[in-house]
N, C-alpha and C positions, 0 to 999 in steps of 0.2 A: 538156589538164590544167593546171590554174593553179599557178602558184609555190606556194599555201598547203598544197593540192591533194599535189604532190609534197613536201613537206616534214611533214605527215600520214602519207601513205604509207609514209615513209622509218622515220620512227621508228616505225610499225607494225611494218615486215618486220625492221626491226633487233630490237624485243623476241621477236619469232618464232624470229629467228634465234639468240637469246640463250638463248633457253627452250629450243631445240630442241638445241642442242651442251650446255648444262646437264645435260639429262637423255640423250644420246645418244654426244656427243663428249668428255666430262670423262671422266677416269678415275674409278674404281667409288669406291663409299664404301667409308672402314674400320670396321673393327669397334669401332673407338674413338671413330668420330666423334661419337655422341651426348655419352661422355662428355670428351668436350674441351671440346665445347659448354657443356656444362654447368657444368664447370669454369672455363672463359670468364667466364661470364657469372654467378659468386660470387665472382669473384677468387683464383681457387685456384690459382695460376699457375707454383706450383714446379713446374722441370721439363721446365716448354714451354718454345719458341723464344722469346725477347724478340722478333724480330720478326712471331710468330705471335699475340704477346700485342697488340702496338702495331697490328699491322694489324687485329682483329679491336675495339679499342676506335675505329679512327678509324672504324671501319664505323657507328660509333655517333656520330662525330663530323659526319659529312659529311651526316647527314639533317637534323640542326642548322641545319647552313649555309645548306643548301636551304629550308629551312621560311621563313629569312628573307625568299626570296624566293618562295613556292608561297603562303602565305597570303596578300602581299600580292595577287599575279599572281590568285590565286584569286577576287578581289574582283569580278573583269570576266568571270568565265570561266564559262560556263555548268556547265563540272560540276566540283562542289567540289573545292577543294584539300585538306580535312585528310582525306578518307579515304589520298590516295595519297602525301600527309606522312606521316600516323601508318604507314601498313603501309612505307615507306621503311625506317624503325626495323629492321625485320625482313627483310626481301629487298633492299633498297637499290633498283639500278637498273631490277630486274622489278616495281618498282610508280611508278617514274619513268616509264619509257617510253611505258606506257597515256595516262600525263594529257597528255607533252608529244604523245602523239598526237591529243590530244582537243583541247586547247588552241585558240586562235588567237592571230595576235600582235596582242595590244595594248599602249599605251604609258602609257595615261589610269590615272586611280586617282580615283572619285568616291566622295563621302561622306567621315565623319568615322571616325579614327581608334580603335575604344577600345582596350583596354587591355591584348590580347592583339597586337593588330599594333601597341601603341606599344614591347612588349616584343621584339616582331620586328625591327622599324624601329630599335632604339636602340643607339648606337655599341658602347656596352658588352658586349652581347651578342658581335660580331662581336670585339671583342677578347679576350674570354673564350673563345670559340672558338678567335682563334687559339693565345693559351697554350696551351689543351689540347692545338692539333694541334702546340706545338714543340714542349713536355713529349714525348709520344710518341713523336715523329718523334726525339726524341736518343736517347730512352729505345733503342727498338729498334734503331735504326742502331748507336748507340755498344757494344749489348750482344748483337745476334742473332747467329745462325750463317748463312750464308749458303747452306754447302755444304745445311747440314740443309735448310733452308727451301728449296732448289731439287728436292731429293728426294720432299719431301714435296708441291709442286707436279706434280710428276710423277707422283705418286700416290696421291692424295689427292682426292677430288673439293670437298670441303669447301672446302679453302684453294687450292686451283686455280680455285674457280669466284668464289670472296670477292676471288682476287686481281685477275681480271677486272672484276668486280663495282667494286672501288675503283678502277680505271683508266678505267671506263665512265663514273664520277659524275668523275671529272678531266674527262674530254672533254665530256661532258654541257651541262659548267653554262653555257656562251656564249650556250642554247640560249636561257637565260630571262636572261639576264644584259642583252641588246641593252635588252629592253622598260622593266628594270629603272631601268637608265640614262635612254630616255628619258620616265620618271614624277618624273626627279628633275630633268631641264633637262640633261643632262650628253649629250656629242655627242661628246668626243673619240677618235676609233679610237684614241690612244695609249692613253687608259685600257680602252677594251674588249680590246685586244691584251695590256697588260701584265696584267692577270688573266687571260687566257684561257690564256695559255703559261706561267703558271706555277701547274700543279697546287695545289691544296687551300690552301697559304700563300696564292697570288694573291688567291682568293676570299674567305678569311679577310678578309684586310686590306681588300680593299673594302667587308664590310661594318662595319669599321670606320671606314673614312675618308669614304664616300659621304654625300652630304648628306642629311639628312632629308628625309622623303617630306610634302611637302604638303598635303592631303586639300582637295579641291574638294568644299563644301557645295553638295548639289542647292538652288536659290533656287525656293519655289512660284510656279505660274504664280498671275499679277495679274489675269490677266483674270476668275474669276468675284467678285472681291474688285470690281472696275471696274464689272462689270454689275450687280450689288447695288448699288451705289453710285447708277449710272444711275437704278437701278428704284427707289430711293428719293425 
């Protein structure tokens, strides 16, 4: 079996195995869960845990991040990136896993940039990203319950499996981070390392500081432009 071969494999059995203690090993849903959700997700937030609140908006933060790099990575990759971007939005790392299984690694990035990967590609994005995830990260640290939110981890399938879920995209992202680096010319394991070990902020700021992605124009071939030439 080949390097790529097992590394395929790997993030197969791991979505499997993510799916399968989801619906098997998490503890049960509550009877409130819908409407927390729902709650969540209007901003009705008196009530909740601040760190129930911060952790369920960075869930929204961190498919963000990823798309900077999934649309581009998506360019070489035989099967598209924005279905497994867009549903990110909504399950996080149970529609990450499929693509980085599907994937292969590549490093290249051919053709011209428009308008949606120049919005990807652009510092500012990655900086705005990161505000958002400090904004939250004080918000909830500085204001949750801890005791609560370990309770409710214990029982709670909803925010047991979200909290997973956010710890999965921490680990995740080196996955597509390597190729990313070398489409931009950049080689140093300090910098692949110094993002990788530090969760969500690391990533952030990468794509903040990471150099613009250069887009290799395909050049047509000359040769039937030659033989017309000839034949004249």
């Amino acid at each position: 079996m080949t390097k790529e071969m097992t590394r395929q494999l790997g993030f197969g059995l791991l979505w499997i195995g993510f799916v399968a203690y989801a619906f098997l090993g998490a503890p049960p849903d509550q009877p409130d869960t819908l409407d927390l959700i729902q709650r969540l997700s209007t901003g009705q937030v008196g009530g909740i845990n601040p760190l129930v609140v911060a952790l369920f908006n960075l869930m929204g933060v961190w498919p963000l991040i990823y798309g900077c790099l999934l649309f581009i990575d998506g360019r070489m990759q035989k099967p598209p990136a924005w279905p497994f971007a867009g549903a990110m939005l909504a399950v996080g790392a149970f529609a990450l896993l499929p693509y980085l299984a599907l994937r292969k690694p590549n490093g290249e990035f051919h053709g011209a940039k428009g308008l949606w990967l120049k919005i990807q590609d652009s510092r500012w994005t990655g900086v705005l990203l990161g505000l958002g995830a400090v904004v939250l990260l004080v918000y909830g640290l500085s204001n949750g319950d801890w005791q609560d939110f370990a309770q409710q981890w214990q029982t709670s399938r909803f925010i047991h499996v979200m909290s997973l879920d956010f710890c999965l995209l921490c680990v995740l992202f080196p996955a597509l981070l390597g190729d990313d680096m070398a489409r931009r010319g950049l080689s140093n394991p300090l910098v692949f390392w110094g993002v990788a070990l530090v969760p969500l902020l690391g990533s952030a700021a990468y794509l903040a500081l990471r150099p613009p992605l250069i887009p290799t124009l395909v050049t047509p071939d000359p040769l039937p432009a030659k033989a017309e030439a000839q034949g004249s």
